[in-house]
C-alpha positions in Angstrom: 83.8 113.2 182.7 84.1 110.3 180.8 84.6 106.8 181.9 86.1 103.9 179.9 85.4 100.3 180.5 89.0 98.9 179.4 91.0 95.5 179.4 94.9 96.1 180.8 96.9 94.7 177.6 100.5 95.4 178.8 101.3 96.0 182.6 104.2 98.2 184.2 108.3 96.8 183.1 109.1 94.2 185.9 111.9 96.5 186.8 108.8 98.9 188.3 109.1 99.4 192.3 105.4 99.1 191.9 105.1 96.0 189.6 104.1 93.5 192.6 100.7 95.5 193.6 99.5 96.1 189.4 97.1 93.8 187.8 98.4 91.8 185.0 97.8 91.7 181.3 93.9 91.0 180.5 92.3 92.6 183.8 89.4 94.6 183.3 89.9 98.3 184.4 88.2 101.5 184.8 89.6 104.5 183.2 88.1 107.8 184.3 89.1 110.7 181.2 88.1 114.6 181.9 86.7 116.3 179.2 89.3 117.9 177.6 91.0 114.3 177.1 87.9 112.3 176.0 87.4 114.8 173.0 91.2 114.5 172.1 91.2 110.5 172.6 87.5 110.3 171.0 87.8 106.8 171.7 85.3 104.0 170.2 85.3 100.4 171.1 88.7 98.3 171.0 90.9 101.4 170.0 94.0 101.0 171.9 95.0 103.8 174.6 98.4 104.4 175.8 98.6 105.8 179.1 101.7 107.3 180.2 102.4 108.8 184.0 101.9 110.0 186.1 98.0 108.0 186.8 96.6 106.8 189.9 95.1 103.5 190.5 91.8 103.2 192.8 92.0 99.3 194.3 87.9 98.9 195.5 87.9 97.0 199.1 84.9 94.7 197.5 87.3 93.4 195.0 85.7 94.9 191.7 87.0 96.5 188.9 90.4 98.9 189.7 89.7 102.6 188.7 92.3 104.7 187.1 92.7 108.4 187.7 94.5 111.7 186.7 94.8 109.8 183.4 95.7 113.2 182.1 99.2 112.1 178.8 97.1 109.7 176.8 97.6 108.7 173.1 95.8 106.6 170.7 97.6 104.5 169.0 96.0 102.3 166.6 91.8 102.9 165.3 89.6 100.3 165.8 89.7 98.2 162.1 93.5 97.8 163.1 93.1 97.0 166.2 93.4 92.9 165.7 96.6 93.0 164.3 98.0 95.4 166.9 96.5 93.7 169.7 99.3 90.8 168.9 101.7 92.9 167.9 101.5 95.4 171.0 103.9 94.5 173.8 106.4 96.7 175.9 109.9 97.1 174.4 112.2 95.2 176.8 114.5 96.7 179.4 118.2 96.7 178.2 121.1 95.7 180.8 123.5 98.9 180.8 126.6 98.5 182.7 128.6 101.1 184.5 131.3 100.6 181.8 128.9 101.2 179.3 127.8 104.3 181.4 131.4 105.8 182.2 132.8 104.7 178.5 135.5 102.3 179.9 137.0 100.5 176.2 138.3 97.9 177.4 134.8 96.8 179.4 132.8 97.4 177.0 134.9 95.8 173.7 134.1 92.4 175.4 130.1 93.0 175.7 127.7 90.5 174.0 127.2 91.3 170.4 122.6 91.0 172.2 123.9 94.5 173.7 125.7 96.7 170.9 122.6 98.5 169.2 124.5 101.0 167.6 127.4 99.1 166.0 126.7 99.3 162.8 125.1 103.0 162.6 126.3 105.7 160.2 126.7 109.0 162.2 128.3 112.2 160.8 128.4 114.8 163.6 127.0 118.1 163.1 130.7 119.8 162.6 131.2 117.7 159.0 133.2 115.1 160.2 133.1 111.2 159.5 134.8 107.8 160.1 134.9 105.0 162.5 136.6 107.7 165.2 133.8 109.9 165.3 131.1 107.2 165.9 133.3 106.2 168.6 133.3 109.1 170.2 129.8 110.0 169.9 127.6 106.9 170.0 129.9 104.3 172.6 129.6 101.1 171.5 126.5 99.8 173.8 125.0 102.7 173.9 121.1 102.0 173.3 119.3 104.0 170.8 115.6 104.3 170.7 113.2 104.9 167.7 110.9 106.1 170.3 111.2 109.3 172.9 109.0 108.0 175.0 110.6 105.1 175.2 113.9 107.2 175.9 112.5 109.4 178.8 111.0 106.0 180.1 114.1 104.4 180.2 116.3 107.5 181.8 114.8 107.2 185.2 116.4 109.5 188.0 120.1 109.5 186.3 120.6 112.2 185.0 124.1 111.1 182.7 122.2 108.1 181.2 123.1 108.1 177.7 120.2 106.3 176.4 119.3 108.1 172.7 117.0 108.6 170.3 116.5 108.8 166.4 114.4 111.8 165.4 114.2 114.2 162.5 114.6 117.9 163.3 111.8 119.8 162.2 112.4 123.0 162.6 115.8 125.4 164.8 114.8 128.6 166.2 115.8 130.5 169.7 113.8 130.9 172.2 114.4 133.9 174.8 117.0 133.1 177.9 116.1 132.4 181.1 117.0 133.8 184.3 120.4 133.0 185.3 121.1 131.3 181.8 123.8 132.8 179.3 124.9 130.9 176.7 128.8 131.3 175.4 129.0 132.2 171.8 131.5 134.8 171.7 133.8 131.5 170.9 132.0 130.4 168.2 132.6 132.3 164.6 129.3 133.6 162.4 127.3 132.5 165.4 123.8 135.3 164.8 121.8 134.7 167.7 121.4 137.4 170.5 123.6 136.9 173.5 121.5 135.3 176.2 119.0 133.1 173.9 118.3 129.6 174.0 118.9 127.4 170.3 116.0 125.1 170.5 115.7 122.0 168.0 111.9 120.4 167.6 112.7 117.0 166.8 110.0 114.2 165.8 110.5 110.4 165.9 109.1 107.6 164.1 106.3 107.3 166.0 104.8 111.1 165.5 106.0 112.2 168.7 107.5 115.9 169.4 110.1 117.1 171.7 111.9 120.2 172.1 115.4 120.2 173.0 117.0 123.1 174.4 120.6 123.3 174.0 122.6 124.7 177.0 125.7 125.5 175.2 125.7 126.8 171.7 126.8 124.6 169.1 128.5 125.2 166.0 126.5 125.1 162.2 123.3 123.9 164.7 120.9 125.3 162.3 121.9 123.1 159.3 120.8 120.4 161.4 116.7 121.5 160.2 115.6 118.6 158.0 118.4 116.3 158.6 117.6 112.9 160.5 120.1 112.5 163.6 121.0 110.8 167.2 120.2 112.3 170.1 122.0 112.0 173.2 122.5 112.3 176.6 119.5 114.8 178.0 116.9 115.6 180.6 113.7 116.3 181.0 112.9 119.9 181.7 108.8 119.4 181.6 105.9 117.7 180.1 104.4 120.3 177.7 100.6 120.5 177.2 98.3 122.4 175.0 97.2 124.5 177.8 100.3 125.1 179.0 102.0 125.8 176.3 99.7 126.4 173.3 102.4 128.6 170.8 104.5 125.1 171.2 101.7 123.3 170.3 99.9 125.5 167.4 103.9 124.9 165.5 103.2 121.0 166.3 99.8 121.7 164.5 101.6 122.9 161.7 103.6 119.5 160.8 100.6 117.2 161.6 99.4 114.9 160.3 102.2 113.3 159.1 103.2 113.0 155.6 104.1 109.4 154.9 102.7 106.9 157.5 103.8 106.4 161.1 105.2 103.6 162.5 104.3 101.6 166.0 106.7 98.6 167.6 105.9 95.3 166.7 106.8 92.0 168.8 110.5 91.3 167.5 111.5 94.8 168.1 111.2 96.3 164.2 108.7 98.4 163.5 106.0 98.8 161.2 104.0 101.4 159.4 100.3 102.0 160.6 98.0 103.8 157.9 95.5 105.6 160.1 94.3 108.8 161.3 95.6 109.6 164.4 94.6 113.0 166.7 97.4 115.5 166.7 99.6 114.8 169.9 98.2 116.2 173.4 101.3 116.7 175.1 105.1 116.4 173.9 108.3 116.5 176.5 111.1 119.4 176.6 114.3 118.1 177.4 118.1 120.3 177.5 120.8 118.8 176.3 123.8 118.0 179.6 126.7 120.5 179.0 129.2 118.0 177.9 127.0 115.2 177.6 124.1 116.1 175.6 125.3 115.2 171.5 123.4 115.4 168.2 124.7 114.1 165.3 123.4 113.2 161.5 122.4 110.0 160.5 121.6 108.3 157.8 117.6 107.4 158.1 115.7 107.3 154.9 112.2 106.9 156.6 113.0 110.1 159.1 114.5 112.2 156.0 110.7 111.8 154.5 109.1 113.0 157.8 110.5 116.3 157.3 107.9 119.0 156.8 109.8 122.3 155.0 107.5 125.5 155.8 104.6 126.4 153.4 105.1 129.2 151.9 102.0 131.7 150.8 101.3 135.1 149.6 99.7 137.7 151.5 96.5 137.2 149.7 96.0 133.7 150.8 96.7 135.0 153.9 94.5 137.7 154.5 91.6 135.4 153.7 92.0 133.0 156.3 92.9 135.0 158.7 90.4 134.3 161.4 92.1 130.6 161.4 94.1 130.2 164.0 97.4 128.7 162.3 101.0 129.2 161.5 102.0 130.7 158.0 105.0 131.6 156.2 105.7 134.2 153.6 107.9 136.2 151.6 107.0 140.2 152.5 108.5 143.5 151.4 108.3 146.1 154.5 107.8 149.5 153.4 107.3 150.8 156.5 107.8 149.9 160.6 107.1 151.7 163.9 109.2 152.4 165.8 111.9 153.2 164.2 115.5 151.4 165.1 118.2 153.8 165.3 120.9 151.8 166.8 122.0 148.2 167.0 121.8 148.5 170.9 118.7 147.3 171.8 119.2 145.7 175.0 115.1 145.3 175.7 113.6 144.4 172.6 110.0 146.1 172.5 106.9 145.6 170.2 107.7 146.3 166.7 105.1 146.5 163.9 105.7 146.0 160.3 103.6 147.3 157.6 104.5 144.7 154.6 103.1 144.0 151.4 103.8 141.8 148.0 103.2 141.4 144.7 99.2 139.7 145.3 98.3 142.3 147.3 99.5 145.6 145.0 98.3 143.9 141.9 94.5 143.0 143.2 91.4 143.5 141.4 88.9 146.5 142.0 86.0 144.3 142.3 88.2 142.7 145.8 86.9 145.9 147.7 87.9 144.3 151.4 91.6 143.1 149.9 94.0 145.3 151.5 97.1 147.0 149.5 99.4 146.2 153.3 99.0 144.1 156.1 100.2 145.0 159.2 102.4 142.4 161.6 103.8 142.9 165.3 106.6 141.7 165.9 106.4 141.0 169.8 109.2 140.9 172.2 109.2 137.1 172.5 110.4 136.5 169.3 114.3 136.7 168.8 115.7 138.8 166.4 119.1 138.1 165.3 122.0 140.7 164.8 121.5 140.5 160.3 117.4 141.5 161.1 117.9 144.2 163.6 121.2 145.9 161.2 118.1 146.0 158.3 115.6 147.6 160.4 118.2 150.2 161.4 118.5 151.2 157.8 115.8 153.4 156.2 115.1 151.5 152.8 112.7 148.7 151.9 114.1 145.1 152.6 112.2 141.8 152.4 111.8 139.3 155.1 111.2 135.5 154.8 108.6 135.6 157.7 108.9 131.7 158.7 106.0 130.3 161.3 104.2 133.8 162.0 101.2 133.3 164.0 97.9 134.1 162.6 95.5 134.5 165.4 92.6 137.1 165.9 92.6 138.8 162.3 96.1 139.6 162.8 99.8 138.4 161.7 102.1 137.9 164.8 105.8 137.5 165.3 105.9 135.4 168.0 108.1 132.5 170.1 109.8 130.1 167.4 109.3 132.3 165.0 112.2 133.5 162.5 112.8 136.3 160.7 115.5 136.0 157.7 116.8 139.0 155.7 116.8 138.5 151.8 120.7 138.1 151.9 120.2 135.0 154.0 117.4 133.2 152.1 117.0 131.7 148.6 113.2 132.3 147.3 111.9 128.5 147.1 110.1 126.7 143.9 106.8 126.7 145.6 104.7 129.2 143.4 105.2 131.9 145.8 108.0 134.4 144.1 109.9 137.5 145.0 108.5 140.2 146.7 110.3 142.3 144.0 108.3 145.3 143.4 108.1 147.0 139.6 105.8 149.9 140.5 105.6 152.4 143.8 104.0 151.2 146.8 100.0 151.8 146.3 98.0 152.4 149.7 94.2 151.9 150.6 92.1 155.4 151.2 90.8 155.7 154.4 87.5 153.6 154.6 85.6 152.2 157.3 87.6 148.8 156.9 91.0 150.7 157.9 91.9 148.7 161.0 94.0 150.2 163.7 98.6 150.1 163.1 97.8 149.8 159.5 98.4 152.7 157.0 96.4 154.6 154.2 96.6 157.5 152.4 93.9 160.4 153.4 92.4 163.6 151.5 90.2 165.9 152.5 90.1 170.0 153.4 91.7 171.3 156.6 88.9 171.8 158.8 90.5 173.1 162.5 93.8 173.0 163.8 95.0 171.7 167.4 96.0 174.7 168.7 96.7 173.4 172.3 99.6 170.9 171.1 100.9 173.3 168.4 104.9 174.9 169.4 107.9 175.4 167.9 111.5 174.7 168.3 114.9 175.5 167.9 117.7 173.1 166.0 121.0 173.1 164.6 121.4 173.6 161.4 124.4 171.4 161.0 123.6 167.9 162.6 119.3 168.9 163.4 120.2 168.7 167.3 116.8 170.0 169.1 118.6 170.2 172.5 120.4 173.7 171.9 121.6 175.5 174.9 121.0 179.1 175.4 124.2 181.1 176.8 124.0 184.3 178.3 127.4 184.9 178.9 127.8 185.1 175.0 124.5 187.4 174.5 122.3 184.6 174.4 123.6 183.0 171.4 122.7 179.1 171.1 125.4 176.6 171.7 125.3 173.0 170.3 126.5 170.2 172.3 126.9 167.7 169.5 128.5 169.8 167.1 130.8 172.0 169.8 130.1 175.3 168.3 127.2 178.6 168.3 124.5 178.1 166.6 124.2 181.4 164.5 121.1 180.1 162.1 118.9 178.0 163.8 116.6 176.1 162.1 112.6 176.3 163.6 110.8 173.1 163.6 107.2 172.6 164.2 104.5 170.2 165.7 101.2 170.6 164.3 97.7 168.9 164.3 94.7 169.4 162.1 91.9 168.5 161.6 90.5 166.9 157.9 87.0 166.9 156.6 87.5 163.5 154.2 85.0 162.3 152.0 85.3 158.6 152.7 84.5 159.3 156.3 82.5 162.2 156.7 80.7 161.1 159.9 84.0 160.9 161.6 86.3 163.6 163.1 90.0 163.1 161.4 93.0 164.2 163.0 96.3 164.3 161.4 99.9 164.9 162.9 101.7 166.7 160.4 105.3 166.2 159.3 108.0 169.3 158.9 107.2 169.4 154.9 103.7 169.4 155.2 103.6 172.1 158.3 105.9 174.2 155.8 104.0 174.0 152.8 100.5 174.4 154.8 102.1 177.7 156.3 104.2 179.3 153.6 101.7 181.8 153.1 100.0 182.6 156.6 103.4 182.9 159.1 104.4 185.5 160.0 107.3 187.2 160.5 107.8 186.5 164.5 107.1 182.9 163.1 103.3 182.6 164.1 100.6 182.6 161.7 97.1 183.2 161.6 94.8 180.2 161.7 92.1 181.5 159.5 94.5 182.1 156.5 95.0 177.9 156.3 91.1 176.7 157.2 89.3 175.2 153.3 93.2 174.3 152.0 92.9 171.0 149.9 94.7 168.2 151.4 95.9 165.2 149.2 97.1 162.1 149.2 99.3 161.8 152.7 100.4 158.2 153.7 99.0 158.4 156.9 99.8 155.5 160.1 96.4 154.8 161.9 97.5 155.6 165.7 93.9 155.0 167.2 90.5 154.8 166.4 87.2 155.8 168.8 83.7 155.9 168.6 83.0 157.4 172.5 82.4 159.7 173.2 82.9 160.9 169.7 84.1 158.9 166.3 87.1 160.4 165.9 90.6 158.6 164.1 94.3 159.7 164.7 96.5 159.7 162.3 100.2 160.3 161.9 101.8 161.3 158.8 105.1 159.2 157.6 107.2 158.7 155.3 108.1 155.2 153.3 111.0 153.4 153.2 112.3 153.8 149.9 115.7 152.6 147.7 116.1 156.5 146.9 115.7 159.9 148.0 113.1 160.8 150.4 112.0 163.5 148.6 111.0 161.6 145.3 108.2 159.1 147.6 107.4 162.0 150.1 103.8 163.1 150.4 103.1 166.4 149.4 100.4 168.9 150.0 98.6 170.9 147.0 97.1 174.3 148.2 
């Protein structure tokens, strides 16, 4: 706990229930911060301390100084050598007068208003569908309606109405979707090339010229929404859903992280209503508002605002390399990446409960690394969790068994591990443009190279593995019957026709089925030879491995395949345990590759 010997500089709007019982401008107060506030704030002497409700005020019966508590959304706002300046230039923005013409849009009312109450008059607005002209801005931004350069200021000013059209300016940082709530659908069978799920929520996180964040969450979908990302616009007629905090919500805020500090200096309100810029080092914001835009009130639309244009913050994009080597830093990244492999495998475009997905991807740095980099892996691994929306374009390439490349925009990096996570996007390659930043294609001249099994292989990565066949699994070894026609395992045996097998996908007898086999053996590998290594097996392998020891009722003697020389399988790390034994399962597979399976496809040399 930490308390904070303060003097009151502005007090509560007179329009406050509570402004007759508050102290006035220039009382001394007591501000009691927890912990986790005082090391945001890290106050010093005469830095100025905004704090925003809800607080509590402690009145002493003696008459001494008033305490304040539960002082819980507080921002700094200006350091201590600008604090003299500030401390003149510091006053509450004043309360405008809003009518209930204004409010209900009545022309002829609000023509005649003082010229004192039209603030956005003169404002250049092009709505987010492309059109312009005096009409629009009409219809969009009433004359009278007040816009805000600040969002606190607009949630201040909204009160308990709900329809108050008080906006804002902001820039929109970034657009991503967010999975639906409960009871919420959003229409968009109406709107053409639309690409999000059915059921997810566009979200917009928007910054003003203060530094302040919000995220807006859009009730209805909108059309062309996601050209609104770097583009400096109104916003209108919303509510406050919550007040977001780090705790609460820490993927929100470790996105916020991302785009702070600012790039160009902030601005803070100065006595005649303009603002000015404030050169200073501010801490990153401790709390930020999400609001939903009113179905049929709620309105964005593009302005013109040099200063919020250079706010913008594009993604910055890296290679894998760069990556990998910061990985214990909790952070955001973005990167280009060719997958070459992922588990499991999509088969169809209906996937009504998206699950955990991981990617094995890789690049250009990481294929063409130096021998001396012994720890620098050849593929990172990244898990795509079921919080993060996929759109229709990203699911139709994961259904296809070839390499494609990803623009991987905001993954997480947390724990020594890549994550697909909430408000993060995936973009195919058709969608994206590779961007001047030094990073290039993922465009790959050579055949994917993978690490050897070491002791550094970590678990849902892959490697390739050699070694001799040491035992086989004989408990989980069997066989099975498929058509020969379509590969159906489910074949049904008829007696009525002698026993024959009948397939149900392909509506006719099986007369040559096909036996398939599941098989697991054990490796004796040189680069862990104080571990037990246990390989699944695929059909090529199990028929290469047994050519010469089945026999003619199809079993085979496991003697005949113990010493074979295994070599070079591209393996996917299932598990790894050290108790009660150190033993690692592995899983042979087969990359995605532009052509035939066969020319890629591991292959065993007896």
């Amino acid at each position: 706990m930490q308390v904070a010997m303060c003097e009151q500089l502005v007090g509560p709007p007179a329009t406050s229930p509570t402004h007759s019982g508050t102290t006035r401008p220039g009382a001394c107060l007591k501000v009691l911060f927890n912990r986790e506030m005082a090391g945001h704030l890290r106050g010093q002497p005469e830095d100025i301390v905004h704090i925003f409700p809800p607080w509590q005020k402690l009145i002493m019966p003696d008459g001494s100084c008033p305490i304040i508590l539960n002082a819980y959304f507080c921002q700094k706002l200006i350091a201590k050598e600008d604090s003299k300046t500030t401390h003149e230039m510091y006053t509450p923005l004043p309360r405008r007068n809003i009518t209930l013409a204004q409010i209900f849009h009545i022309k002829y009312l609000t023509n005649n208003l003082p010229k004192n109450q039209v603030v956005c008059s003169n404002l250049a607005t092009t709505s987010i569908d492309g059109s312009h002209g005096h009409e629009d801005r009409e219809q969009h931004l009433v004359a009278g309606t007040p816009l805000r350069n600040s969002l606190l200021d607009m949630v201040g000013s909204l009160g308990t109405a709900p329809w108050n059209r008080v906006g804002v300016r902001v820039v929109v940082q970034r657009v991503y979707s967010l999975p639906g709530r409960d009871g919420t659908m959003i229409q968009k069978r109406s709107l053409p090339g639309n690409t999000d799920l059915p059921g997810a929520r566009l979200c917009l996180l928007v910054q003003d010229a203060y530094g302040m964040f919000g995220e807006v969450h859009m009730e209805r979908a909108v059309s062309k929404i996601r050209q609104l990302e770097g583009k400096s616009c109104s916003l209108t007629g919303v509510k406050v859903l919550q007040k977001a905090t780090r705790v609460r919500t820490p993927g929100l805020f470790s996105l916020i992280d991302t785009l702070w500090p600012s790039v160009i200096p902030l601005k803070t309100p100065s006595q005649d209503q303009t603002c000015e810029e404030v050169k200073t080092n501010l801490p990153p914001p401790a709390f930020c508002y999400i609001l939903s835009a009113l179905p049929n009130v709620g309105q964005i639309d593009i302005i013109k605002d040099n200063f919020l244009l250079k706010l913008y913050q594009p993604p910055v994009l890296q290679c894998l390399r760069e990556i990998f080597q910061t990985l214990d830093v909790v952070a955001r990244c973005s990167f280009y990446a060719r997958v070459i492999y992922q588990r499991p495998q999509l088969k169809s475009l209906l996937l009504l409960e998206q699950r955990e997905i991981w990617l094995l991807v890789t690049d250009v740095t990481l294929q063409t690394k130096d021998e001396s980099e012994l720890h620098l892996p050849k593929t990172l691994p990244v898990c795509v969790t079921s919080s993060c929306v996929l759109g229709p374009e990203v699911l139709e390439a994961l259904t296809m068994a070839v390499p494609h490349t990803f623009l991987f925009r905001d993954a997480l990096r947390e724990q020594g591990q890549i994550m697909c996570v909430e408000r993060t996007i995936l973009l195919p390659e058709k969608l994206f443009v590779y961007e001047a930043s030094g990073v290039g294609s993922c465009e790959l001249t050579s055949p994917v190279m993978l690490d050897e099994l070491n002791a550094f292989t970590p678990i849902n990565s892959i490697c390739s593995v050699q070694g001799t066949v040491a035992g086989v699994d004989e408990s989980t070894a069997f066989s099975w019957p498929v058509c020969d026609q379509c590969g159906n395992g489910r074949l049904e045996q008829r007696p009525e026709d002698g026993g024959t097998l009948f397939c149900g996908d392909c509506l006719k007898m099986v007369t040559s089925p096909v036996l398939k086999r599941h098989l697991q053996v054990f490796l004796d590998c040189p680069s862990r030879s104080q571990c037990s290594v246990k390989v699944k097996l695929l059909q090529s392998s199990i028929s290469s491995l047994l050519r010469f020891a089945a026999h003619e009722d199809g079993s085979y003697e496991v003697k005949s395949i113990l010493g074979k020389e295994v070599k070079l399988l591209s393996c996917f790390v299932q598990s790894i345990t050290t108790y009660p034994t150190h033993c690692i399962r592995l899983e042979e597979v087969e990359l995605l590759c532009s052509e035939a399976p066969a020319d890629r496809r591991s292959t065993l040399h007896l």
